[in-house]
DRENVOMI-70796 format. One record per residue (C-alpha): residue in three letters; x, y, z. Coordinates in nm, 4 decimals, padded with zeros to 6 digits. Layout:
N
{"ALA"; {X; Y; Z}};
...
//
This chain:
296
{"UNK"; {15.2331; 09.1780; 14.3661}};
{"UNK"; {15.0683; 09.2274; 14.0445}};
{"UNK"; {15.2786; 09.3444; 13.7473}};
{"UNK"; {15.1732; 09.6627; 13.5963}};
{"UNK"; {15.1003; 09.6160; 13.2229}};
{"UNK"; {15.1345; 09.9478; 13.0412}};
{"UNK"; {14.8240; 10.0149; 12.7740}};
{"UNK"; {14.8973; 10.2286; 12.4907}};
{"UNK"; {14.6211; 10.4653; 12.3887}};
{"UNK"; {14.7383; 10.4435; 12.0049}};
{"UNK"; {14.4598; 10.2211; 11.8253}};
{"UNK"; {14.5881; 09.9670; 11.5647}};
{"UNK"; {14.5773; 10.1043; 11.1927}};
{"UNK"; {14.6687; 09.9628; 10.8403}};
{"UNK"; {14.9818; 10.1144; 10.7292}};
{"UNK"; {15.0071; 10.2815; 10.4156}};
{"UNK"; {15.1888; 10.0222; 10.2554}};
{"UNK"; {14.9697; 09.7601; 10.3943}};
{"UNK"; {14.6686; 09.9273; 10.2586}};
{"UNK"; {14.8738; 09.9861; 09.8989}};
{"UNK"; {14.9132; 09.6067; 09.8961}};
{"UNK"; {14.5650; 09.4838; 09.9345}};
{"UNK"; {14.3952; 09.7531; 09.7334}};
{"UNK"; {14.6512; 09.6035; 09.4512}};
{"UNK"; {14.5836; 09.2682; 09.5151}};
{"UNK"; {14.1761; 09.3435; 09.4925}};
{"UNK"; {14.2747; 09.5083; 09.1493}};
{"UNK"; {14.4668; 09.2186; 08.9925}};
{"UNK"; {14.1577; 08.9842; 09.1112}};
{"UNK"; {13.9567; 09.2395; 08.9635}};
{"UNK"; {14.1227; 09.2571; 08.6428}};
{"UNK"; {14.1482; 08.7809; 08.6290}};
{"UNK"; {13.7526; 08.8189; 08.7083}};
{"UNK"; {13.6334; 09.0733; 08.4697}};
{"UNK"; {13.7516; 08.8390; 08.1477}};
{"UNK"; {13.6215; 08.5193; 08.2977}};
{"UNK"; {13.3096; 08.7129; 08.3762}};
{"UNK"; {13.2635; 08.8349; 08.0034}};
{"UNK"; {13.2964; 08.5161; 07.8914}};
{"UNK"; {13.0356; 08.3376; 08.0897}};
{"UNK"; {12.8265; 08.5997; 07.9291}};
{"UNK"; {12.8988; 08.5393; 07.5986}};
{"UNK"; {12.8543; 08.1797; 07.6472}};
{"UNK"; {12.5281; 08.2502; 07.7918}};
{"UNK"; {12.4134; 08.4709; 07.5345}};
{"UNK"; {12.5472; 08.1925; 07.2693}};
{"UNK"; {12.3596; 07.8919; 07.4410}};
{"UNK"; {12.0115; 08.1388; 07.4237}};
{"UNK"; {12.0927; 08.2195; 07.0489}};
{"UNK"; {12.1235; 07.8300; 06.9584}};
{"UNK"; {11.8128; 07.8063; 07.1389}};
{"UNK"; {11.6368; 08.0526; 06.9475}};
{"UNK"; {11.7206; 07.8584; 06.6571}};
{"UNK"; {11.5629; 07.5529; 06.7617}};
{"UNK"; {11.2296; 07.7425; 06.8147}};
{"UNK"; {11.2498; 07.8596; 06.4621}};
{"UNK"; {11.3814; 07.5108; 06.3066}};
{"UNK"; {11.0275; 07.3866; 06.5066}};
{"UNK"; {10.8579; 07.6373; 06.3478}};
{"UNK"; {10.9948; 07.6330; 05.9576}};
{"UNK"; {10.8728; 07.2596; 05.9964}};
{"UNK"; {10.5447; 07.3517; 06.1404}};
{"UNK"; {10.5544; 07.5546; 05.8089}};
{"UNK"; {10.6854; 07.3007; 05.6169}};
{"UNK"; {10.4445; 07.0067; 05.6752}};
{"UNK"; {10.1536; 07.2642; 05.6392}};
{"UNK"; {10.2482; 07.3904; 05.2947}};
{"UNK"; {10.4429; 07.1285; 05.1657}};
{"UNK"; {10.7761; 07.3365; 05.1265}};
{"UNK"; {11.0065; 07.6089; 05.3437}};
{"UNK"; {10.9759; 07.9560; 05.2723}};
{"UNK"; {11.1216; 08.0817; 04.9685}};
{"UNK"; {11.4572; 08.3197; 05.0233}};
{"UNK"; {11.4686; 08.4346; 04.6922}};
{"UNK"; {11.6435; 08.8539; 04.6999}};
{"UNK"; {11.3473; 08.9621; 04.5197}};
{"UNK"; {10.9482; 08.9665; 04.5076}};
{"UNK"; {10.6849; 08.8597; 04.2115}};
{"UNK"; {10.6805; 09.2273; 04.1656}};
{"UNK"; {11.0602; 09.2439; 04.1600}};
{"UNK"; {11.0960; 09.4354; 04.4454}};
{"UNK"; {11.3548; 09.4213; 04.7301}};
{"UNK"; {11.1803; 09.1457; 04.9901}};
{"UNK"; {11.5123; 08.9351; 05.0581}};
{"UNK"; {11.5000; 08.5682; 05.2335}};
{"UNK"; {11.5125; 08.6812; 05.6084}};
{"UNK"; {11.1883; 08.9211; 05.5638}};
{"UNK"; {11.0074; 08.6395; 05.4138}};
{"UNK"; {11.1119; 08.3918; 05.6734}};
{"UNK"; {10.9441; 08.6611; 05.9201}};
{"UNK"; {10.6266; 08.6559; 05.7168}};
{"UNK"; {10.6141; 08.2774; 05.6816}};
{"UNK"; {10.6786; 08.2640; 06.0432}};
{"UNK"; {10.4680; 08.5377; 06.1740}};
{"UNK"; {10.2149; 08.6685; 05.8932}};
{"UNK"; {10.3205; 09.0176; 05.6835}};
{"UNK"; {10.1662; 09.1771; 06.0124}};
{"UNK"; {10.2219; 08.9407; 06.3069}};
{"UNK"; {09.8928; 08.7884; 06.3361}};
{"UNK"; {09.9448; 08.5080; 06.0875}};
{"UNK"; {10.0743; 08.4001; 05.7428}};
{"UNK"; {09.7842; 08.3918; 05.5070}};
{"UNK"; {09.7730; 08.0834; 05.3228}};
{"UNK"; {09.7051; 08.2668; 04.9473}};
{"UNK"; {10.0035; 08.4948; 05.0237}};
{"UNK"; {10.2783; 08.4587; 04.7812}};
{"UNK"; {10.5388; 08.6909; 04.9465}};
{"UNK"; {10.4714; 09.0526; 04.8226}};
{"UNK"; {10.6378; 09.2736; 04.9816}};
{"UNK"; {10.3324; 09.4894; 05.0201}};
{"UNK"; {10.0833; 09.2080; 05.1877}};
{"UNK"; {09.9029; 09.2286; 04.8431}};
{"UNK"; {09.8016; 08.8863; 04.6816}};
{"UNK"; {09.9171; 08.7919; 04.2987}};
{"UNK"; {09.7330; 09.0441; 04.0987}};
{"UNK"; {09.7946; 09.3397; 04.3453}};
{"UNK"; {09.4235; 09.3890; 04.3707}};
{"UNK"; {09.3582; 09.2817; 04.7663}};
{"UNK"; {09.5532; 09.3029; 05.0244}};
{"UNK"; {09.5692; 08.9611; 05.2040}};
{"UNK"; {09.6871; 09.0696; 05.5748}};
{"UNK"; {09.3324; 09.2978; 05.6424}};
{"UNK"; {09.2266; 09.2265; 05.9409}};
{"UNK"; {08.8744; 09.0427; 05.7704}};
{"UNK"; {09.0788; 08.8119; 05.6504}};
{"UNK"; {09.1321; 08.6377; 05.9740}};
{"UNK"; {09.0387; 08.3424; 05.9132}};
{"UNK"; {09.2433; 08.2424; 05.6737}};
{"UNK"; {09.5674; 08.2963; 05.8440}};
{"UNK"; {09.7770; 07.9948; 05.9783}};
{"UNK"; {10.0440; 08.0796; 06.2619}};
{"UNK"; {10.2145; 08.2419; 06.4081}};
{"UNK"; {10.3983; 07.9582; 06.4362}};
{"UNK"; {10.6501; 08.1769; 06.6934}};
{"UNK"; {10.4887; 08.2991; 07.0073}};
{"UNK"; {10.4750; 08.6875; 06.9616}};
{"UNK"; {10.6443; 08.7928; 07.3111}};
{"UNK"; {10.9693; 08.5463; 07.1982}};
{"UNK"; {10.9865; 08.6065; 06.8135}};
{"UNK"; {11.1996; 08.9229; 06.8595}};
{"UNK"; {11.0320; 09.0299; 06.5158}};
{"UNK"; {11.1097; 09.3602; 06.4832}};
{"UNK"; {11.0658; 09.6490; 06.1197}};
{"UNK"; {11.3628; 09.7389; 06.0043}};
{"UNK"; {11.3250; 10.0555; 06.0414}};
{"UNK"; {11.3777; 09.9802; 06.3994}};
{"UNK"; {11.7191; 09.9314; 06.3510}};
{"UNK"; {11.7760; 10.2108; 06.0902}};
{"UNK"; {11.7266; 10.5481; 06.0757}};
{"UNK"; {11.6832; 10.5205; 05.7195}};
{"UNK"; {11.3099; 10.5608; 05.5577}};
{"UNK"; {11.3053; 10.4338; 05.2236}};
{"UNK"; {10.9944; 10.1937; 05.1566}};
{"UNK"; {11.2786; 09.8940; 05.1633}};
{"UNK"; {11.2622; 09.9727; 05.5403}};
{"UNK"; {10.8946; 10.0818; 05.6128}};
{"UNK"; {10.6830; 09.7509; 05.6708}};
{"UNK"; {10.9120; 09.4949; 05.6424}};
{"UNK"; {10.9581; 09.2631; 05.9552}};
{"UNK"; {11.2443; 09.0332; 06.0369}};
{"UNK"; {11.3428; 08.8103; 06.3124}};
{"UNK"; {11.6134; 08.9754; 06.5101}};
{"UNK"; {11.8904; 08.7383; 06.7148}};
{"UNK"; {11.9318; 08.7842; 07.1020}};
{"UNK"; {12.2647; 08.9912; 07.0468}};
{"UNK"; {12.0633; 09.3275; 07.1178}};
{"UNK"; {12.2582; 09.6710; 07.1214}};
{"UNK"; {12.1218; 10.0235; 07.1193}};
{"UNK"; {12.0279; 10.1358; 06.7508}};
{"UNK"; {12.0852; 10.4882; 06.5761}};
{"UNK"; {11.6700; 10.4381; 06.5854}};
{"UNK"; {11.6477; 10.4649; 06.9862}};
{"UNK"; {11.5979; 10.0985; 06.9953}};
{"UNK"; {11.7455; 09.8347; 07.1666}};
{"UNK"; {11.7425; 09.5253; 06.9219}};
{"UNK"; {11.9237; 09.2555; 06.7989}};
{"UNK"; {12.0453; 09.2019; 06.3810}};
{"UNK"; {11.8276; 09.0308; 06.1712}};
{"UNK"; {11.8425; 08.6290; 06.1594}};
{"UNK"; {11.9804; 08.5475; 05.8020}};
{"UNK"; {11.7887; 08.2959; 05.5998}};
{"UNK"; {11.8762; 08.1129; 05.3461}};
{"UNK"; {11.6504; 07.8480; 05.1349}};
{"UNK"; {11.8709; 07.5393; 04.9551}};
{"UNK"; {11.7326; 07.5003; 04.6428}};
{"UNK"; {11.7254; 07.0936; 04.5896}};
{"UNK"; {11.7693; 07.1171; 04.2126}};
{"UNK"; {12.0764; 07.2352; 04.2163}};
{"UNK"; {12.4204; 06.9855; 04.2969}};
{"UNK"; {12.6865; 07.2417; 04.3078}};
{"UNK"; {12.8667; 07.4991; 04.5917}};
{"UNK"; {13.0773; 07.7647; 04.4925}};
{"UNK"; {13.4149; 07.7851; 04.6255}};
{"UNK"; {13.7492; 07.9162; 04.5567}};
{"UNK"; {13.8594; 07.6484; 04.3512}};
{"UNK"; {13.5455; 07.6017; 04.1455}};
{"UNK"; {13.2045; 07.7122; 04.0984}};
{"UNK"; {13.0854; 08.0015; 04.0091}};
{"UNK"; {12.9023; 08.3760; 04.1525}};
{"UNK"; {12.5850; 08.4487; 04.0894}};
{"UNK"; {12.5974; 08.8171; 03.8913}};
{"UNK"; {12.2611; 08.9351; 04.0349}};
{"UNK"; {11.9678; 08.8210; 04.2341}};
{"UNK"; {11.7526; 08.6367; 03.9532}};
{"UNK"; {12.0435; 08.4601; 03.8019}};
{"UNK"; {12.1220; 08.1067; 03.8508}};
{"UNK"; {12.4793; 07.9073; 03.8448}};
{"UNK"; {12.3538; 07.5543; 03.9859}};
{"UNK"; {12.4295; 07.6612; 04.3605}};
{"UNK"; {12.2753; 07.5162; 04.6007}};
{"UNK"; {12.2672; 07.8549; 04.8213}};
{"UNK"; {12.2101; 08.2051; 04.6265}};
{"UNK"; {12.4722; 08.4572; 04.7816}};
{"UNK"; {12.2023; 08.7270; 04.6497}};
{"UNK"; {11.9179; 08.6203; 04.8938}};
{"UNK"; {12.0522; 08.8760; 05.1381}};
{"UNK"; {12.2389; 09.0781; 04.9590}};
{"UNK"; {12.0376; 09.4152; 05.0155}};
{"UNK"; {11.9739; 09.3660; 05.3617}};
{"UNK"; {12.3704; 09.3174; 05.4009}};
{"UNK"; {12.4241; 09.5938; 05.2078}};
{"UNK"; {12.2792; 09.8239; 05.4345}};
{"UNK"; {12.5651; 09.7729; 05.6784}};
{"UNK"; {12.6290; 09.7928; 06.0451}};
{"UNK"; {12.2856; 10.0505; 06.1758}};
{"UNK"; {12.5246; 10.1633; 06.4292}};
{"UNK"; {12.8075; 10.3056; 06.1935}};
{"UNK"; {12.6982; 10.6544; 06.0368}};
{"UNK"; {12.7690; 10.7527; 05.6791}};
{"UNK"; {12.6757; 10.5441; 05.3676}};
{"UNK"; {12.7958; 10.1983; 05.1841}};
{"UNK"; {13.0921; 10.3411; 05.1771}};
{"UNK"; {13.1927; 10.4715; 05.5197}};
{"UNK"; {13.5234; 10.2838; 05.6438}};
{"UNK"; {13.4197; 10.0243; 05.9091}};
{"UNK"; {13.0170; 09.9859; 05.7819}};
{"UNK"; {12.9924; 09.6913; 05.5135}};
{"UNK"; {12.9499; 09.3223; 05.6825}};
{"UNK"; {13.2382; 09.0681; 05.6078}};
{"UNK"; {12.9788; 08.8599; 05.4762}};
{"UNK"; {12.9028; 09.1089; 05.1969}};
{"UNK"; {13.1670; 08.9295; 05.0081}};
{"UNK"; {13.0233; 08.6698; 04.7360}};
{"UNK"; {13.3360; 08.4588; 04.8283}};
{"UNK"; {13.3686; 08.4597; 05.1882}};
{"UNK"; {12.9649; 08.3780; 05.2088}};
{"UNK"; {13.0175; 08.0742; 05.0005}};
{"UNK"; {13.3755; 07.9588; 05.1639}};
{"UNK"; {13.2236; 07.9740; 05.5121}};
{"UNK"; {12.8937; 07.7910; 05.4280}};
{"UNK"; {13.0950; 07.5054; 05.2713}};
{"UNK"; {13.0669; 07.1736; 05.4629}};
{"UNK"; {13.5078; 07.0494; 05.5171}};
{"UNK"; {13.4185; 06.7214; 05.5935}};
{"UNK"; {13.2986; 06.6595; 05.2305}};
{"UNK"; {13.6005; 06.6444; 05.0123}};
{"UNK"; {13.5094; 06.4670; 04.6988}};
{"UNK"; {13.3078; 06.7714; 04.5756}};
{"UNK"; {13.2173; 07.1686; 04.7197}};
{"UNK"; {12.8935; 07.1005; 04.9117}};
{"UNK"; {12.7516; 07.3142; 05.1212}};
{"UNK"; {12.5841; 07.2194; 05.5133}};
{"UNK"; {12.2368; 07.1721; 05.5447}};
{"UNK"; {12.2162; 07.1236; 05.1291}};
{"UNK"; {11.9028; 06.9569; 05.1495}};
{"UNK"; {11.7104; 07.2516; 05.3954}};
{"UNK"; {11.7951; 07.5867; 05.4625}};
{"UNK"; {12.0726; 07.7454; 05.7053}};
{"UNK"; {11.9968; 08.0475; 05.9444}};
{"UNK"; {12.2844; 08.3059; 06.0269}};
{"UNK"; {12.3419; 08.5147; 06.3301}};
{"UNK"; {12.5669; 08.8237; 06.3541}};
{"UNK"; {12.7255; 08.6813; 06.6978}};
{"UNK"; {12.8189; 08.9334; 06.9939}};
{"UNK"; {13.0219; 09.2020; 06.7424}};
{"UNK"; {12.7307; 09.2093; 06.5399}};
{"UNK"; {12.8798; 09.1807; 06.2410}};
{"UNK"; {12.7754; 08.8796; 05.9599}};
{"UNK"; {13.1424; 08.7028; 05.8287}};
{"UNK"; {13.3172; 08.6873; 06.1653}};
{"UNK"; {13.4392; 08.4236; 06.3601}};
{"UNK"; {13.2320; 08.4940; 06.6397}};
{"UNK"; {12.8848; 08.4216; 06.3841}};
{"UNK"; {12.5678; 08.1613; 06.5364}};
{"UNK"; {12.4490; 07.9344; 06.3235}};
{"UNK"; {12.2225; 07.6354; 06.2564}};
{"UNK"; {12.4931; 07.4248; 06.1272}};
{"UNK"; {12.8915; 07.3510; 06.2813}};
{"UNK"; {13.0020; 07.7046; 06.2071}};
{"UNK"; {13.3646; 07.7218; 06.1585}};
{"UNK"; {13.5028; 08.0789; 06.0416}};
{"UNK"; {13.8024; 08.0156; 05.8281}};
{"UNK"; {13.9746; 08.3696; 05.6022}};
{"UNK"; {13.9736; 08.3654; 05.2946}};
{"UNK"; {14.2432; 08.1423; 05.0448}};
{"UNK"; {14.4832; 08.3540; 04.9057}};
//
């Protein structure tokens, strides 16, 4: 005779408890991932931002063996107007309007040539551009006025070459901070530091540095697009703004003998990193970046 096995009509269920427990297990997985996730990303963003440089060090020497020099960085242009290093890297790079640098240009802010009679970007002038020596839908050339919501003519026509970092602007747009550049000027031999040297007092005058804090002084000065209120407002001015921390973090450790800067005998590009802020740890460059604060 067959036993009779009793079926219960109750269907098997997760307990409360039970359920409690995995949904907290899923949360603290969650919560390892999440870091280890934003990480990858910054790495990844990193690894396309030192490959950005490398297309622009392949273009400055494009430029370079054309011209027979890099593009100057100087703060200021033959008119003495604001036209710092990283708008005239854009130029030299791209052309005052994108479709080549023009090979009687000598970096006026307003595309005009020496004696501010013709403007060299028109578009007859074709012919005698050279470039762009960056591929248009990579160059990530943006005006400045993309970034912000400010109007003076410093902003109106000036280009620069923005990093991959993008964020979403006071402006609408979604771009990255401008590269930094900086021309070494060979006939110089000496590096401020906090032991010795010297600053710079304003754009035009020279100590024997090698690097001229000043080249990007105005564009720094303009501060973080995404904080409102003026130079002023807490939280707005760049690290990088400081004359001291600019030269202390460009200084090369492994010479000892004397303050020498990297990259003495070229130029040196800066990126505002992932905070986009210039002066933090966090900062891409074209040379072994190591943030260090400030000596007491």
């Amino acid at each position: 005779m067959n036993p009779i096995i009793k079926k219960s009509n109750k269907k098997a269920a997760f307990t409360i408890i039970e359920l409690l427990t995995v949904m907290s297990i899923i949360v603290i997985l969650i919560g390892l991932l999440v870091p280890s996730l934003n990480m990858v990303k910054r790495y990844a963003k990193s690894v396309r931002q030192k490959a950005q440089f490398h297309s622009i060090d392949a273009a400055i020497e494009l430029f370079n063996n054309e011209f027979d020099g890099y593009p100057p960085s100087d703060a200021l242009d033959p008119t003495v107007e604001s036209y710092c290093g990283t708008m005239k890297l854009c130029e030299a790079m791209m052309g005052w309007d994108l479709l080549g640098f023009h090979t009687n240009s000598v970096f006026r802010r307003d595309g005009y040539d020496a004696a501010g009679t013709n403007l060299l970007y028109d578009p007859a002038e074709l012919a005698a551009r050279r470039g762009p020596y960056l591929p248009l839908e990579s160059a990530n050339a943006y005006r400045l006025q993309d970034l912000y919501a400010d109007t003076t003519p410093f902003l109106l026509e000036s280009f620069v070459l923005c990093d991959v970092y993008t964020r979403n602007m006071p402006t609408g747009k979604k771009v990255g901070m401008p590269v930094l550049y900086y021309k070494a000027n060979t006939a110089n031999n000496m590096h401020y530091s906090t032991v010795s040297g010297s600053l710079p007092s304003s754009p035009t005058q020279d100590e024997g540095n090698i690097y001229n804090y000043y080249d990007n002084y105005y564009l720094l000065g303009l501060g973080k697009p995404w904080v409102v209120g003026g130079a002023g407002t807490e939280g707005k001015q760049h690290r990088l703004s400081e004359p001291e921390r600019f030269y202390w973090n460009t200084t090369n450790e492994k010479i000892t003998t004397a303050s020498r800067p990297y990259r003495a005998d070229s130029y040196i590009l800066i990126s505002a990193g992932f905070d986009g802020e210039y002066g933090t740890a966090d900062d891409i460059c074209n040379f072994e970046w190591k943030y260090r604060e400030l000596l007491p």
